[in-house]
C-alpha positions as CSV (number, residue, x, y, z in Angstrom):
1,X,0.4,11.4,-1.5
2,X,-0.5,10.0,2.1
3,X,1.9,7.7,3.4
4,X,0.7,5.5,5.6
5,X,3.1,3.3,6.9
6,X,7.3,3.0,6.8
7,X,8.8,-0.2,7.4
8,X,12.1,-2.1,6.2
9,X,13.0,0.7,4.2
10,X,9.7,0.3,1.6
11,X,7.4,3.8,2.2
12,X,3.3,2.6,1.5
13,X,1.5,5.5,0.1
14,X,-2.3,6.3,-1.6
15,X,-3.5,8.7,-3.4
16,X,-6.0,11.1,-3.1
17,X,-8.7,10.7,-5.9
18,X,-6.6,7.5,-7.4
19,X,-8.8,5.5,-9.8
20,X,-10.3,1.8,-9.0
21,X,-9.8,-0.5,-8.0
22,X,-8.8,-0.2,-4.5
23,X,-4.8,-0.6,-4.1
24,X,-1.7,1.7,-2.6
25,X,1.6,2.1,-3.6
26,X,4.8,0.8,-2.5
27,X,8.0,2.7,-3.1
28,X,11.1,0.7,-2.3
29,X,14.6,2.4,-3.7
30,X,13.8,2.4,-7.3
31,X,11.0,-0.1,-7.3
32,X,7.7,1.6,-7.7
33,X,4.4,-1.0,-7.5
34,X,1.0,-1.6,-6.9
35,X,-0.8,-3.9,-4.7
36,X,-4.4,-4.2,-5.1
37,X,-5.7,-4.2,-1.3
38,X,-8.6,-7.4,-1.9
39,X,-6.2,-9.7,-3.4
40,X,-2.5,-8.5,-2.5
41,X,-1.7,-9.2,-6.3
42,X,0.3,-6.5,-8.3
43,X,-1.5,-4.1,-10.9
44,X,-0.4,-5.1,-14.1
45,X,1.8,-4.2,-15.5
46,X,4.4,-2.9,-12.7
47,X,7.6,-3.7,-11.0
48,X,7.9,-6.3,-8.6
49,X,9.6,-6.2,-5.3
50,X,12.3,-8.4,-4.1
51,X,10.4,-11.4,-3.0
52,X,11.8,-11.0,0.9
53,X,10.5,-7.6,0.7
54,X,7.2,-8.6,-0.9
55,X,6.2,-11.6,1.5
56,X,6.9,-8.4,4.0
57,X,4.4,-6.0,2.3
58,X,1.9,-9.2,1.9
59,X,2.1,-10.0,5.6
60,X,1.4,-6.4,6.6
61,X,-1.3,-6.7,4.3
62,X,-2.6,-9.1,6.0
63,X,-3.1,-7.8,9.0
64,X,-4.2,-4.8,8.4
65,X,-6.1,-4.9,5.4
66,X,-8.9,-3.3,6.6
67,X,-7.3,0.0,8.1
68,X,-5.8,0.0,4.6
69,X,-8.8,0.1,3.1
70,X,-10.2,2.3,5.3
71,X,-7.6,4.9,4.6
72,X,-7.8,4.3,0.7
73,X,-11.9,5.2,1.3
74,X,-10.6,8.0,3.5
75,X,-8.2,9.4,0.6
76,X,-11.3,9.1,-1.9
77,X,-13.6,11.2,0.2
78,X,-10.3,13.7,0.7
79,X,-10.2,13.0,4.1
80,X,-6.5,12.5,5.2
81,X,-6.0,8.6,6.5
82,X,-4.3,7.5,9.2
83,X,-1.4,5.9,9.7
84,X,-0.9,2.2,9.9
85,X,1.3,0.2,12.7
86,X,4.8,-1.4,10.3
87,X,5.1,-4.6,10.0
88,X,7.7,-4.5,12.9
């Protein structure tokens, strides 16, 4: 489980191998979620962060969508990704 990124106390993970389509994880104290990377909408099904700590994940989602999915490809082809800049 690759993290790629810490910030405001939430820890962004992928998987190697995890199934389609392409999202990572958020851990953030006993919240455990889903983001799907395209759309920055939540898996079904899955907790939901507190909303000051979710416009925080959708912001850094924002910017660096692309080196997200980048690592999620890289985690796929068992490659190990690279970390991502926090939010702040």
């Amino acid at each position: 489980m690759p993290r790629i990124s810490n910030f405001g106390g939430m820890t962004i993970v992928v998987y190697y191998n995890d199934h389609n389509p392409p999202h990572f994880h958020i851990i953030y104290n006993e919240v455990r979620c889903r983001i799907l990377i395209e759309s920055g909408k939540y898996m079904s099904g899955h907790q939901k962060l507190p909303k000051t700590k979710e416009k925080e994940a959708l912001k850094w989602l924002e910017l660096h969508r692309n080196d997200i999915m980048r690592a999620w490809n890289d985690c796929r082809a068992n490659r190990v990704p690279s970390k991502i800049p926090p939010l702040y």
